[in-house]
PAZAPA-4460 file (N, C-alpha, C; in steps of 0.05 Angstrom, whole numbers, plus 32768, in hexadecimal, padded with zeros to 4 digits):
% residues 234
    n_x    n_y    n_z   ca_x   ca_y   ca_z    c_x    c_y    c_z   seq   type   mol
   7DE9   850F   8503   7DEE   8516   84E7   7E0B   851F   84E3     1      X     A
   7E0F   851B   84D0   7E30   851C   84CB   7E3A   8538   84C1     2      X     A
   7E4F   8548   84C2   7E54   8568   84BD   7E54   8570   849F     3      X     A
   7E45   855B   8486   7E45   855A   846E   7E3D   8577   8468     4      X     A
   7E34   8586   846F   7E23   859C   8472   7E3D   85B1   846B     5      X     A
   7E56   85AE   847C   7E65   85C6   847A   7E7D   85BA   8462     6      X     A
   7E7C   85A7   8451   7E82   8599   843F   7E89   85B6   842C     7      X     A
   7EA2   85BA   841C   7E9D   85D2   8403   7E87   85D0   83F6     8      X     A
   7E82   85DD   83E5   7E71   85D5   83D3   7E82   85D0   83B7     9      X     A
   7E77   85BD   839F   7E7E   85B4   838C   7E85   85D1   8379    10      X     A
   7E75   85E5   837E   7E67   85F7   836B   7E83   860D   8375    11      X     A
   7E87   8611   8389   7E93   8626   8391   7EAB   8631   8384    12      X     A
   7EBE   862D   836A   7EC7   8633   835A   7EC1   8637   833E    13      X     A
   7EA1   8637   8338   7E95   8643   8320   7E7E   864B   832D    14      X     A
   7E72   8664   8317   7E5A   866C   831A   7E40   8657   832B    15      X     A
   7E30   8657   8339   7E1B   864D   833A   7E08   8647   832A    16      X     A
   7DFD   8623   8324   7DED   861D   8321   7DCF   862F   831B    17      X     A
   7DC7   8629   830A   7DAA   863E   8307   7D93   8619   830B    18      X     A
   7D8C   862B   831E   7D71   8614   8325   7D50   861F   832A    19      X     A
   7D3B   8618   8317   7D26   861E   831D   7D19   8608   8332    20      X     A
   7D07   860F   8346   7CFA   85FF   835C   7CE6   8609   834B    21      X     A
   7CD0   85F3   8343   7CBB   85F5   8333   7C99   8601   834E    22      X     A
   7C96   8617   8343   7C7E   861E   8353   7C66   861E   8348    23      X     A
   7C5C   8600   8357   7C44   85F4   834E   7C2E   85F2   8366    24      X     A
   7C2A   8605   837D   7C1F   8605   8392   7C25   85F6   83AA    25      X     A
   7C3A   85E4   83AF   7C4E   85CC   83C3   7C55   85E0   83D3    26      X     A
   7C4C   85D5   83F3   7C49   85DE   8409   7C6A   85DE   840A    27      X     A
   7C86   85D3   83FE   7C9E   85D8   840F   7CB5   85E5   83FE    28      X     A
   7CA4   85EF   83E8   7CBB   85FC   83D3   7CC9   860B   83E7    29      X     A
   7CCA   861E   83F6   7CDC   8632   8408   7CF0   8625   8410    30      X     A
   7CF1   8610   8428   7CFF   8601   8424   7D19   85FA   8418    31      X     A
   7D02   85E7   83FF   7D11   85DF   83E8   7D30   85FB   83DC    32      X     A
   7D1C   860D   83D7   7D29   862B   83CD   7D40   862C   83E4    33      X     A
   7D49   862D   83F9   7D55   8634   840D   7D64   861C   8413    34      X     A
   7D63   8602   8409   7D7B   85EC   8412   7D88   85EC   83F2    35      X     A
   7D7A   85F0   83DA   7D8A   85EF   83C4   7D9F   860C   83C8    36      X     A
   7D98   862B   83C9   7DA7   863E   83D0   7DBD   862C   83E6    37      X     A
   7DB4   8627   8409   7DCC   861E   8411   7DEA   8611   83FD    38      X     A
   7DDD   8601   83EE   7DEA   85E9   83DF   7DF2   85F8   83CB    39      X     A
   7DF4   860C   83C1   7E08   861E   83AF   7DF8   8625   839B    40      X     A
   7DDA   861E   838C   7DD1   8625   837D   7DC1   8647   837A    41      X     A
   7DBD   864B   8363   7DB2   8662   835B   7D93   865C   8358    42      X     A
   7D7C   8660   836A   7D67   865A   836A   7D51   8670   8362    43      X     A
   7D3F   865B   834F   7D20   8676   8348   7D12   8663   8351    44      X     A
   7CFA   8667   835B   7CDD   865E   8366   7CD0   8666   834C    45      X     A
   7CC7   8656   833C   7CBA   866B   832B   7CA8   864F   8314    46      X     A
   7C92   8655   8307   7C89   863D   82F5   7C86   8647   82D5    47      X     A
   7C96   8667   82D4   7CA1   8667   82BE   7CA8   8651   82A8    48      X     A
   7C9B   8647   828D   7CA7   8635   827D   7CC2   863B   8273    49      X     A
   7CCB   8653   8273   7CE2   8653   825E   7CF6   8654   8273    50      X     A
   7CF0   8663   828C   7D08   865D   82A2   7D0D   8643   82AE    51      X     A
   7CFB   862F   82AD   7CFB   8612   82B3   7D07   8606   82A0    52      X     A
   7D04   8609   8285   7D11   85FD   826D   7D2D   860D   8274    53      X     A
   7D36   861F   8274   7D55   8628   826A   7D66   8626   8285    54      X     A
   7D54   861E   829C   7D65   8614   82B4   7D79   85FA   82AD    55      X     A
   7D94   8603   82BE   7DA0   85ED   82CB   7D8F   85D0   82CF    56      X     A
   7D81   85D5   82E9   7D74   85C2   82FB   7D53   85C5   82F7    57      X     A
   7D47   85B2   82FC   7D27   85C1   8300   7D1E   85AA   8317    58      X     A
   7D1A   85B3   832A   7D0F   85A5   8346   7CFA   85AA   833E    59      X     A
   7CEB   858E   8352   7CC8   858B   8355   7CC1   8585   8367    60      X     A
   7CBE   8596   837E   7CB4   8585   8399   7CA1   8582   839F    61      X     A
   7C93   8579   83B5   7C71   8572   83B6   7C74   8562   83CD    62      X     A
   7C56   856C   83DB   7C56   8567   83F2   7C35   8564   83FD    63      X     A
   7C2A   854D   8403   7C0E   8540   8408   7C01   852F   83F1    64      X     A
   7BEE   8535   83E3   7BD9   8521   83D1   7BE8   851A   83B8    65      X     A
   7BEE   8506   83AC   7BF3   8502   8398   7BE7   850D   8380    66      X     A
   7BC7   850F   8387   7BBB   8513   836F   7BBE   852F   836A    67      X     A
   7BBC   8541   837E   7BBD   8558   837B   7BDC   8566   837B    68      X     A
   7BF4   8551   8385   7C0B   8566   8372   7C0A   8560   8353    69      X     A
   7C03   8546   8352   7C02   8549   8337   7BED   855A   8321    70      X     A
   7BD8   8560   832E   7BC4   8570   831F   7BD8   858F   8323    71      X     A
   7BE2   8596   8337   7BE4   85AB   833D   7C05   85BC   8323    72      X     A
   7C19   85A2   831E   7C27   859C   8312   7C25   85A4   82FC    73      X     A
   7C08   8593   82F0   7C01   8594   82D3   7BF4   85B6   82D8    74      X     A
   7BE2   85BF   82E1   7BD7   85D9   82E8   7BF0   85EF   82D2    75      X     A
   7C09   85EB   82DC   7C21   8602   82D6   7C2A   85F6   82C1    76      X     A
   7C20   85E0   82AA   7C39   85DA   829C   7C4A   85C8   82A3    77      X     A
   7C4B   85C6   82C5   7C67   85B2   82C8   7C6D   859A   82B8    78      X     A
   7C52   8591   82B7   7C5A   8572   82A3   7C69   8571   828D    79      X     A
   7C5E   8585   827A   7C65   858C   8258   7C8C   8599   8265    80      X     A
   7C8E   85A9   827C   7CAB   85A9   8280   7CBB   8599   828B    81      X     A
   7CAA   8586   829B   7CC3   8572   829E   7CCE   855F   828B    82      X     A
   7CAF   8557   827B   7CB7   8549   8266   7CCA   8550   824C    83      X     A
   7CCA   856E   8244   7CD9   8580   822D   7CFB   8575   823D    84      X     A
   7CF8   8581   825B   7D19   857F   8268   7D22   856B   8266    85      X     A
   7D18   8552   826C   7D17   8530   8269   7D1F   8530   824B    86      X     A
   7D15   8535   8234   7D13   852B   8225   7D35   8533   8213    87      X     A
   7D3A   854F   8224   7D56   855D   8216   7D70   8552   8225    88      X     A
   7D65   853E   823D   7D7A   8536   824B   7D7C   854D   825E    89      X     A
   7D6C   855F   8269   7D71   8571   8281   7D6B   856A   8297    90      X     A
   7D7D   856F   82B0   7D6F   855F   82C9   7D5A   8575   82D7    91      X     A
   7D4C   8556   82DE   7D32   8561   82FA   7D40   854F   8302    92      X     A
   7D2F   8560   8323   7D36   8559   833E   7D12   8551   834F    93      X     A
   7D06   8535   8357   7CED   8536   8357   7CFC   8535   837C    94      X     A
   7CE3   853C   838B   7CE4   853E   83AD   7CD4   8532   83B9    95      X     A
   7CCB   8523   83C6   7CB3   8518   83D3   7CA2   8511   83C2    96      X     A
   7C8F   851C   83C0   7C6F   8518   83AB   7C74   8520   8390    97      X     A
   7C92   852D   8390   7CA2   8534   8378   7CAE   851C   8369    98      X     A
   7CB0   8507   837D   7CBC   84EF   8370   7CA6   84D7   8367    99      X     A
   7C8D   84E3   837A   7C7A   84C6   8379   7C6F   84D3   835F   100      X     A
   7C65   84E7   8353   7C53   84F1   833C   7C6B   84E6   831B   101      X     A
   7C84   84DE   8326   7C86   84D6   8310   7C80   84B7   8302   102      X     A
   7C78   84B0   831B   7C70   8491   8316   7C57   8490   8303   103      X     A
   7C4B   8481   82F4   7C37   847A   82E5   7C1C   8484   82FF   104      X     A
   7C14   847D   8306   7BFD   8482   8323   7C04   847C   8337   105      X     A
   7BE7   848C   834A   7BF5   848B   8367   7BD2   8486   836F   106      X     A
   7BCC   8479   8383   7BB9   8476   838F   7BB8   8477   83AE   107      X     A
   7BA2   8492   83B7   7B9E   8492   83D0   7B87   848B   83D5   108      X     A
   7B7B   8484   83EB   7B60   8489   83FE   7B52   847C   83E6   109      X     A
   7B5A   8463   83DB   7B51   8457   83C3   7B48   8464   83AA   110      X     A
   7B4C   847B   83A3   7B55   8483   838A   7B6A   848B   837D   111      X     A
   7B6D   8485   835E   7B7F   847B   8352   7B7E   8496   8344   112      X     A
   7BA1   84A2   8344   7BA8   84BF   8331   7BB8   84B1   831C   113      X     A
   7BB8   84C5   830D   7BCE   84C7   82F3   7BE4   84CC   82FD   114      X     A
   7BF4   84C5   82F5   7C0F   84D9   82FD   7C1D   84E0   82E4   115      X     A
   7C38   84E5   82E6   7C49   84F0   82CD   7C55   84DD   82BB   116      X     A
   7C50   84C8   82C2   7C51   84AB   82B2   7C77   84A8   82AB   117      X     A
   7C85   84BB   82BC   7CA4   84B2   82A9   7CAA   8497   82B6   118      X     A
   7CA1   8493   82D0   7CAA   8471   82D1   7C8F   8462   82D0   119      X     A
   7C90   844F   82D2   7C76   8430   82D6   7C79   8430   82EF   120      X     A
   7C64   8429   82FC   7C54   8423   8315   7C47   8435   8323   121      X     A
   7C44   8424   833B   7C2B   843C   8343   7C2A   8445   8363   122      X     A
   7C2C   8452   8374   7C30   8464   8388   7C18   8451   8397   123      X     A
   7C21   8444   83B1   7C0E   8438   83BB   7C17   843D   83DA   124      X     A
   7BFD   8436   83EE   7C04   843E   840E   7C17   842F   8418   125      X     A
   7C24   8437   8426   7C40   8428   843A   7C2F   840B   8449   126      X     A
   7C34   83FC   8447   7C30   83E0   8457   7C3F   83E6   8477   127      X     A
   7C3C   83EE   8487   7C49   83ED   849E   7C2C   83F0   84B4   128      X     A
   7C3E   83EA   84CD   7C2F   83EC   84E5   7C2E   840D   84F0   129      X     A
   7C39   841C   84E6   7C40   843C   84F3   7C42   844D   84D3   130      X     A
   7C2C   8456   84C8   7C2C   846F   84B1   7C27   8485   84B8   131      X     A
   7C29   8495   84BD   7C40   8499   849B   7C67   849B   84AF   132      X     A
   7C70   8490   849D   7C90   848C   849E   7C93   84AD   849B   133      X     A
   7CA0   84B1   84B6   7CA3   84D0   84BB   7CC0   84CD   84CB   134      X     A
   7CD6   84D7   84CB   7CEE   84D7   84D1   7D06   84CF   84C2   135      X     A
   7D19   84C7   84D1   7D3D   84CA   84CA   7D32   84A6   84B9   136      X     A
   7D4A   849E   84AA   7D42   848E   84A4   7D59   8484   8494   137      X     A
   7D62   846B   8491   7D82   8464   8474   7D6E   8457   8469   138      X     A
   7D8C   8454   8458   7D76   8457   8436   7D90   8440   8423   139      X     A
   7D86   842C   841E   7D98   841B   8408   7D9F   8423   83F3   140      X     A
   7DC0   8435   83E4   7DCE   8441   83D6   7DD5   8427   83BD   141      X     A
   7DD1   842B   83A8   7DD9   8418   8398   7DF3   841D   838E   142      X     A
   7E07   840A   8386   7E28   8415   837B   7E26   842C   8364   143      X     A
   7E30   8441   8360   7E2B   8449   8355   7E21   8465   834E   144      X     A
   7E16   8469   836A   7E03   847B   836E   7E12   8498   8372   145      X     A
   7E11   84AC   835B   7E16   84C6   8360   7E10   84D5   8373   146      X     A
   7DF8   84DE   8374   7DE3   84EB   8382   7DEC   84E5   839E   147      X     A
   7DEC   84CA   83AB   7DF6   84BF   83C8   7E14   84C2   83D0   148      X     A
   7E25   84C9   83B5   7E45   84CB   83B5   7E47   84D9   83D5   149      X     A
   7E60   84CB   83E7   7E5A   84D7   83FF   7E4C   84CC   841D   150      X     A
   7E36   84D2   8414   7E1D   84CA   8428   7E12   84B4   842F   151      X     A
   7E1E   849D   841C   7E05   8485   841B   7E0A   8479   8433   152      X     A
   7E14   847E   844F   7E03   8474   8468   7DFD   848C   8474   153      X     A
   7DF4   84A4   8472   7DDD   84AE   8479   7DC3   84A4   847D   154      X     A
   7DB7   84BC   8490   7D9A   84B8   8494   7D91   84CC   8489   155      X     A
   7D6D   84CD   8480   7D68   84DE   846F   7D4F   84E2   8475   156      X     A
   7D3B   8500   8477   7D24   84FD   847F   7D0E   84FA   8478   157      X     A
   7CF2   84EA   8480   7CE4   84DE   8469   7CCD   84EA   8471   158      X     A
   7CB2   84F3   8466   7C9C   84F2   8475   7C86   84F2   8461   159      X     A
   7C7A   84DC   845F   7C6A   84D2   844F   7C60   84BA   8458   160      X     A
   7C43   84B3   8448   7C2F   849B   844F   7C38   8483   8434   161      X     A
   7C39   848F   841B   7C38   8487   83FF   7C52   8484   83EE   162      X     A
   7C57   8472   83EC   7C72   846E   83DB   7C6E   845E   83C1   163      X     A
   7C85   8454   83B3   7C8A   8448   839F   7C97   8429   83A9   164      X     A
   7C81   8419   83A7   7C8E   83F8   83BC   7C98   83E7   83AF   165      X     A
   7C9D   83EE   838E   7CAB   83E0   837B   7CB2   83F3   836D   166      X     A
   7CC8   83E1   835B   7CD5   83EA   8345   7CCF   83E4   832C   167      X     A
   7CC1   83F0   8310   7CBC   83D8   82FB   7CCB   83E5   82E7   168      X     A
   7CD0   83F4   82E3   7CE6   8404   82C6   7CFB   83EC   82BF   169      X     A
   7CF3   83E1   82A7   7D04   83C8   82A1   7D21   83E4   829E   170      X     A
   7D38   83CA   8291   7D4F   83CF   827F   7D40   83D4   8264   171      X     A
   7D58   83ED   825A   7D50   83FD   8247   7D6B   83F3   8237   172      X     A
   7D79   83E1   822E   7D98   83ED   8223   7D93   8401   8204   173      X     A
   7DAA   8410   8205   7DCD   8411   820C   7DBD   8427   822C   174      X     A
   7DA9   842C   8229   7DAA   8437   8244   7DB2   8431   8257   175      X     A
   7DBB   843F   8270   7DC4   8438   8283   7DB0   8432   829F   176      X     A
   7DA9   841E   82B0   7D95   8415   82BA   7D94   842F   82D0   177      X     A
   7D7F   842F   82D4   7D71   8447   82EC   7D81   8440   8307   178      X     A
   7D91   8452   831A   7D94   8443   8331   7D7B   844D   834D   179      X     A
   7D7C   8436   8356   7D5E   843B   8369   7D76   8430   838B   180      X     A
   7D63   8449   8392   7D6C   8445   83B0   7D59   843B   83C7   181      X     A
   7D5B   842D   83D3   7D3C   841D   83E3   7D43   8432   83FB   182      X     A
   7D30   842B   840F   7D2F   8428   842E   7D10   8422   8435   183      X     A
   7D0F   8419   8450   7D02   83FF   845E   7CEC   8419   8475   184      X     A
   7CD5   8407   8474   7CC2   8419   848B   7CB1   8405   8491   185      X     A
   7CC2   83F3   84B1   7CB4   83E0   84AF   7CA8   83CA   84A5   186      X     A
   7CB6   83C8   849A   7CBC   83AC   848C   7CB8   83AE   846E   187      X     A
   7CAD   83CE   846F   7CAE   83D2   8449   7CB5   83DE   8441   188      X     A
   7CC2   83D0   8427   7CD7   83DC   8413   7CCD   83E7   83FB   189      X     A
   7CD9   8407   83F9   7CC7   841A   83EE   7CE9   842B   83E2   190      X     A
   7CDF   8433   83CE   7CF6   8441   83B8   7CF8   8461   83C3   191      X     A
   7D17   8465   83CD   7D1B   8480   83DF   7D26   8499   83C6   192      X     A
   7D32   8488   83B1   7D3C   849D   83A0   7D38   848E   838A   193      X     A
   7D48   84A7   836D   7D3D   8491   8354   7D5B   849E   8347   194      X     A
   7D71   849A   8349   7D81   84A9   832A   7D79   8498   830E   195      X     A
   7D6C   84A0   82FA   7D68   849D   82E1   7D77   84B5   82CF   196      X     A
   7D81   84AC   82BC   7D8A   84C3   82B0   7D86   84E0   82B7   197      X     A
   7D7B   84F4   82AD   7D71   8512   82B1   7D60   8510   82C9   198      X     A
   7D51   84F3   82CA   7D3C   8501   82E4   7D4B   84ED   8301   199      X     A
   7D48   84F7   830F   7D4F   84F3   832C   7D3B   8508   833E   200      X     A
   7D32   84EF   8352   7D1F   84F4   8364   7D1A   84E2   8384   201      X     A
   7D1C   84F2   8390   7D1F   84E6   83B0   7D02   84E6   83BF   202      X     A
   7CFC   84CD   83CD   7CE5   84CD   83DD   7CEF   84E5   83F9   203      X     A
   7CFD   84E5   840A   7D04   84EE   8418   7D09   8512   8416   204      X     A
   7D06   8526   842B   7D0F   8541   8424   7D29   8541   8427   205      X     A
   7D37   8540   840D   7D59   854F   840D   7D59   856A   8422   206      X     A
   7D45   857F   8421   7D4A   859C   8438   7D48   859A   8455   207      X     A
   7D33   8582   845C   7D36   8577   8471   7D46   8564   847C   208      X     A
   7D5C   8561   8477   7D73   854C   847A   7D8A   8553   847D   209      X     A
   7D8C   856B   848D   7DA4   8572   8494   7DBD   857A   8487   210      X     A
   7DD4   856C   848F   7DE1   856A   847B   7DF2   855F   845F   211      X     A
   7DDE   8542   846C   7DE4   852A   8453   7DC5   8539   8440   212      X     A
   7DC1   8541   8443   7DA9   8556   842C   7DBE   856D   841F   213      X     A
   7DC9   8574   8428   7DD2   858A   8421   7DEC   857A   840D   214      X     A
   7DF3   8568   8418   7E0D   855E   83FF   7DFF   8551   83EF   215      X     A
   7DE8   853E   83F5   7DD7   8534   83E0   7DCA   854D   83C6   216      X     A
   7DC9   855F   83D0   7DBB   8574   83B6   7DD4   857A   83A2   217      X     A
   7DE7   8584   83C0   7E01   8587   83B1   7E0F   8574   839A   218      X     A
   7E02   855E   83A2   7E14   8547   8390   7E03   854E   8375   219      X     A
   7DE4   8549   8379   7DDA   8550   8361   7DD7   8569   8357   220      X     A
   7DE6   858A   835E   7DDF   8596   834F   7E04   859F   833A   221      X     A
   7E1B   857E   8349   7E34   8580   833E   7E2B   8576   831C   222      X     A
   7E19   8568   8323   7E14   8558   8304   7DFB   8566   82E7   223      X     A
   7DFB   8582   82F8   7DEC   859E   82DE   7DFC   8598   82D0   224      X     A
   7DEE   8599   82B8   7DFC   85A6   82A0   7E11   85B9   82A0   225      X     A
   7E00   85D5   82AC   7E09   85EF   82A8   7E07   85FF   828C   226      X     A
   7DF1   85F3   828E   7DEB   860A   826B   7DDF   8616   8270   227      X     A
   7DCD   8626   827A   7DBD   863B   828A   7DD2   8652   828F   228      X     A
   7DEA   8643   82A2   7DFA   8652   82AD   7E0D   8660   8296   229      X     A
   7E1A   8648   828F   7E2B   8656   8272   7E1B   866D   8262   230      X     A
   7E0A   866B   8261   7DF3   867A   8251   7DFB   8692   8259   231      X     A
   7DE7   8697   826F   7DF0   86AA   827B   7E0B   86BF   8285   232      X     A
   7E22   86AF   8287   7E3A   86B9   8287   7E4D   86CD   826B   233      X     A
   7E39   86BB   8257   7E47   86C2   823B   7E39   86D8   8231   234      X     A
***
């Protein structure tokens, strides 16, 4: 792994980032909480609605059943807040099962969940000879790509059975098209990240990834708003 890790941070000549990590019962929020702090942010664990709305950032991570981060998600509100943040142009940050629940459904062990419907398709098992895809792993950066600014031949760590094995979100114009980042598990090609406008979401753990994780959060927490923060300052 490369010394990206001891990289400045973007942040380090203004206040810190205000970032809520959404706590919806996900086995790796701590984690999560402790590589966004590394990465210069100002972090709450918390599923507070009004502190998730007036955040900077609002992460969603998730970790095992599809059906149940997403039940667990909806449980706190998360849905009604990601969608309010989405809708004002505020970024989320989805993580693992954080990224698959935004797909339309996800189906395990042959049943079929809801998910958060902001993209089309549907969360299906990895096609490979060796599941679940657990380790270091590169990842195909499309031109363009903020979030990867830096990093894009890094390795990144993955550990999951269930991915997203297509892409269907047509072109929207004057919008600007979604950039999707692939990588391969045995011969299948499964969607590792998503930048779309406000939402951006990685199959892989950004906290487990050393220090191309650590500039990868960094990159996305250069592109906050900072209206939480200003808020607060004034």
């Amino acid at each position: 792994m490369s010394g990206s890790e001891n990289s400045p941070s973007p942040q380090s000549d203004v206040p810190a980032p205000r970032v809520v990590v959404l706590d919806h019962g996900s086995g790796n929020v701590r984690s999560a909480v402790r590589a966004l702090e590394a990465s210069g942010a100002d972090v709450e664990l918390t599923a507070d609605r009004d502190s998730a709305l007036g955040a900077d950032g609002l992460v969603v991570p998730g970790v095992g059943a599809f059906a149940a981060t997403a039940a667990q998600i909806r449980a706190v509100g998360g849905d009604r807040i990601i969608e309010r943040r989405l809708a004002g142009g505020l970024p989320v940050l989805g993580i693992c099962v954080g990224l698959q629940v935004m797909f339309a459904a996800g189906t395990e062990h042959g049943e079929r969940a809801a998910g958060l419907d902001q993209w089309p398709g549907e969360i299906t098992r990895l096609e490979a000879d060796v599941v679940p895809h657990m380790g270091w792993n590169t990842v195909e950066v499309p031109q363009g790509s903020r979030l990867f600014a830096g990093i894009e031949d890094e390795r990144f760590y993955f550990v999951h059975s269930y991915a997203a094995r297509s892409w269907e979100l047509e072109s929207q114009p004057p919008m600007p098209d979604p950039l999707v980042t692939w990588s391969d598990h045995g011969g299948d090609r499964f969607v590792a990240a998503v930048e779309n406008g406000a939402l951006t979401a990685t199959q892989f753990h950004p906290e487990k990834s050393g220090g191309a994780g650590t500039r990868l959060l960094r990159n996305w927490l250069a592109g906050l708003p900072r209206l939480a923060t200003r808020s607060a300052a004034s």
